[in-house]
Kinemage of the C-alpha trace (Angstrom):
@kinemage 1
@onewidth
@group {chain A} dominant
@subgroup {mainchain}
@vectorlist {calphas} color= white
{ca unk a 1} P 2.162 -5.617 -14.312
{ca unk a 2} L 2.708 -2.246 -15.429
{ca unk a 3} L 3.324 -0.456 -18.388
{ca unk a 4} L 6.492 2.220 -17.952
{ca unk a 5} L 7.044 4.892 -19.922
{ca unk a 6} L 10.494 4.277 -22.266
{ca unk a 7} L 11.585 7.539 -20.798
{ca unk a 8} L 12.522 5.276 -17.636
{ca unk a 9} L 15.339 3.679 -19.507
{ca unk a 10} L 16.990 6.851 -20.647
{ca unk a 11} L 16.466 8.813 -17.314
{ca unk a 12} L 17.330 6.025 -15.053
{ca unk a 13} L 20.186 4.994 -14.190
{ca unk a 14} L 19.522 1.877 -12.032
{ca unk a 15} L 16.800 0.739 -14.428
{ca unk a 16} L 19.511 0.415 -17.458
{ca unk a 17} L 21.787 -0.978 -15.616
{ca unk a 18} L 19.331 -4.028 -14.708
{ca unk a 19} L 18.729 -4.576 -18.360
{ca unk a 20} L 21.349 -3.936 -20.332
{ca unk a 21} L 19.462 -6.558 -22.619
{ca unk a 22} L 17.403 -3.946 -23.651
{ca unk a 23} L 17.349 -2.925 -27.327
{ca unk a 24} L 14.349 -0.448 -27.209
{ca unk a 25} L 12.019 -2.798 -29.269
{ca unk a 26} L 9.785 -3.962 -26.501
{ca unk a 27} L 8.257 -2.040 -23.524
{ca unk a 28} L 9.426 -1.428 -20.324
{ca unk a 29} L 7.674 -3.125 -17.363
{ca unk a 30} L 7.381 -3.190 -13.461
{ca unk a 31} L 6.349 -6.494 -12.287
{ca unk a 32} L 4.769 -6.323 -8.894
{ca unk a 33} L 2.981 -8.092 -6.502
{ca unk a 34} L -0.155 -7.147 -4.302
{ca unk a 35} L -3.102 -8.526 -2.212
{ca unk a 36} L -5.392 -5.511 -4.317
{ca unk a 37} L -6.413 -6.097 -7.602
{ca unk a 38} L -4.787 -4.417 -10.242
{ca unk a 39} L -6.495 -1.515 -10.747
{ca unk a 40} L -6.189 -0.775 -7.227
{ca unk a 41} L -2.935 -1.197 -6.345
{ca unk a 42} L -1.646 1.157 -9.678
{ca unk a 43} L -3.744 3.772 -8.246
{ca unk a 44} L -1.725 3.452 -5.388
{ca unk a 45} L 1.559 3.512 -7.303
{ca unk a 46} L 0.023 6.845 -8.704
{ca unk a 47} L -0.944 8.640 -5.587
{ca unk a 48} L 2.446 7.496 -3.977
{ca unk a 49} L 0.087 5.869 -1.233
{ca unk a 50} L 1.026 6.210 2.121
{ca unk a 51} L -0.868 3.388 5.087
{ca unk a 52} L -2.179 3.971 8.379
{ca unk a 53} L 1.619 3.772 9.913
{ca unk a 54} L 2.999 6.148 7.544
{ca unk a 55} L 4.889 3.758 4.533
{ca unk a 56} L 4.898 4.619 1.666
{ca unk a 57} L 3.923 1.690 -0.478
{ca unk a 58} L 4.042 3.141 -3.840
{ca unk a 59} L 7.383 2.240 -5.688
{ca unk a 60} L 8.746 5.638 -7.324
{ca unk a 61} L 9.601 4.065 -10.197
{ca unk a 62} L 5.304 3.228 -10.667
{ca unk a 63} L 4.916 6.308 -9.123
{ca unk a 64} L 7.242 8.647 -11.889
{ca unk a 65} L 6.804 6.708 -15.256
{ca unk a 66} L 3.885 4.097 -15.116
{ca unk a 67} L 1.123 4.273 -17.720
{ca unk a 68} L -1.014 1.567 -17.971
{ca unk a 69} L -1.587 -1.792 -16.658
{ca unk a 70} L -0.864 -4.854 -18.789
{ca unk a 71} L -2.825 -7.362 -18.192
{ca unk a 72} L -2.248 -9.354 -21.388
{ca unk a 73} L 1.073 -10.453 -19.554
{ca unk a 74} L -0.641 -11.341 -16.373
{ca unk a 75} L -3.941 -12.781 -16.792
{ca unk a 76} L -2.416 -16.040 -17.660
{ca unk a 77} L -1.309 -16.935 -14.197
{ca unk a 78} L -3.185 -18.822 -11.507
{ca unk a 79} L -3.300 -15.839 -8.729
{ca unk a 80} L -4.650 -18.268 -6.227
{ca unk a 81} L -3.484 -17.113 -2.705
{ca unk a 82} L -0.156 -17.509 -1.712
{ca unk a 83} L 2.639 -16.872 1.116
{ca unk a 84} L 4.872 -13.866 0.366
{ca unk a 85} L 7.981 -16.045 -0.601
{ca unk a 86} L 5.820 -17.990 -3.237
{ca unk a 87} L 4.851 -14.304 -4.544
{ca unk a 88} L 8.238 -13.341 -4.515
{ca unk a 89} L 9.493 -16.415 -6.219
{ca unk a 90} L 6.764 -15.853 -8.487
{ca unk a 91} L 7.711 -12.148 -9.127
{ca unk a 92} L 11.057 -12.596 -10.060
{ca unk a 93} L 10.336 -15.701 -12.363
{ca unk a 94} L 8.043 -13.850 -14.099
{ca unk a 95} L 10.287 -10.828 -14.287
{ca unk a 96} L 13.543 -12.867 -15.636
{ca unk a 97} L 11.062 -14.833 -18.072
{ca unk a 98} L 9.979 -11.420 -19.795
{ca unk a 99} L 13.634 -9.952 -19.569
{ca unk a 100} L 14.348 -12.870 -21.743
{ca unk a 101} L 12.110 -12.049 -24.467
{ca unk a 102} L 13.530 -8.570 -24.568
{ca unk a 103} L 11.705 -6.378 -22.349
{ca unk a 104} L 13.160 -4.111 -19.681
{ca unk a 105} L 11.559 -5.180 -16.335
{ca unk a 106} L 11.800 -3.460 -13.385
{ca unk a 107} L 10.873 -5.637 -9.842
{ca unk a 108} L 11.450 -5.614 -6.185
């Protein structure tokens, strides 16, 4: 999970519109997920990392406004492995879940 700068909500468009929620109180968020640990996959974000085939797998969002991770939201959950749709049911639980307690969450 990663910190985004509040300058996402005002200078993107696609980001208010998915949480119109949103009173400016909280932070904004991008709620990911990743085979790398933490650290490594914001780095990626950062660089706008590009693999061996040539995709991108940095999301521009990350890429433009991300600060800092926050793993005060995340170290509470059991990141044992996985399949991809149990991380991406996972994603987007966690994502609705902190949209209800008034953040402004951005996820794939």
């Amino acid at each position: 999970m990663v910190e985004l700068s509040k300058k996402v909500f005002t200078e993107n468009a696609r980001f208010r519109a998915a949480n119109p929620q949103f009173n400016g109180v909280l932070q904004c968020l991008y709620v990911g997920m990743t085979s790398k640990t933490p650290a490594e996959r914001l780095k990626q974000h950062k660089t706008g990392y590009v693999n061996k085939k040539g995709h991108k797998l940095s999301a521009n969002i990350v890429q433009q406004y991300g600060t800092y991770l926050r793993p005060s939201l995340y170290d509470h959950i059991n990141l044992k492995p996985m399949t991809r749709q149990q991380a991406l049911l996972m994603e987007e639980k966690l994502a609705l879940e902190l949209r209800r307690q008034g953040y402004a969450v951005w996820f794939n």
